[in-house]
Phi, psi and omega in degrees: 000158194212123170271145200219136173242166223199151108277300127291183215211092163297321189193160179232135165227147182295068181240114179084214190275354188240140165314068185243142171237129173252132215247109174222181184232139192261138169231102179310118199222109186290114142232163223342064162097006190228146185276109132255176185251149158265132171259113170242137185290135191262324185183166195229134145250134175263120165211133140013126201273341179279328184264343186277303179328280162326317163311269157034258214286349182267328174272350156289322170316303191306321190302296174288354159308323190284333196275302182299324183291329187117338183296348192231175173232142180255130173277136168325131201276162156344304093194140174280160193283177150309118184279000000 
C-alpha cells in the first residue's frame, strides 16, 4: 500500500458519478511582512459518488469519537453562505 501525505482538501468538485478531492500541502509564506499560509495542490483523488459517501460517513464516526473522548472541541457548524 502507498501512503501519499495531505494538509488538506483544497476543493472538491462533483462530475457525474465522480469524485474529485484535490489534496495539497500548506506552506507558510512571508509577504509584506506578513505570514500567510498558501495551499498548493499536490495530487487528486477519484471516488465513486458511492465510496465519497462512505468515506463520510466514516469520517464523521471518527470526528465523534474524537469529540467524545475529549480529544477535539466540537465546532460551531458554519454560518451558510449567501445566495
Amino acid at each position: 500500500m502507498q501512503t501519499n501525505f495531505a494538509d488538506a482538501i483544497i476543493n472538491i468538485t462533483v462530475t457525474g458519478p465522480l469524485v474529485r478531492l484535490d489534496l495539497g500541502t500548506v506552506l507558510s509564506q512571508s509577504k509584506d511582512g506578513k505570514q500567510e499560509l498558501v495551499a498548493t495542490p499536490t495530487q487528486q483523488l477519484v471516488m465513486p459518488l458511492d465510496g465519497f459517501l462512505r468515506a463520510f460517513g466514516m469520517q464523521k464516526t471518527v470526528v465523534e469519537k474524537l469529540i467524545a473522548d475529549g480529544v477535539i472541541k466540537a465546532q460551531p457548524a458554519p454560518a451558510p453562505a449567501a445566495a
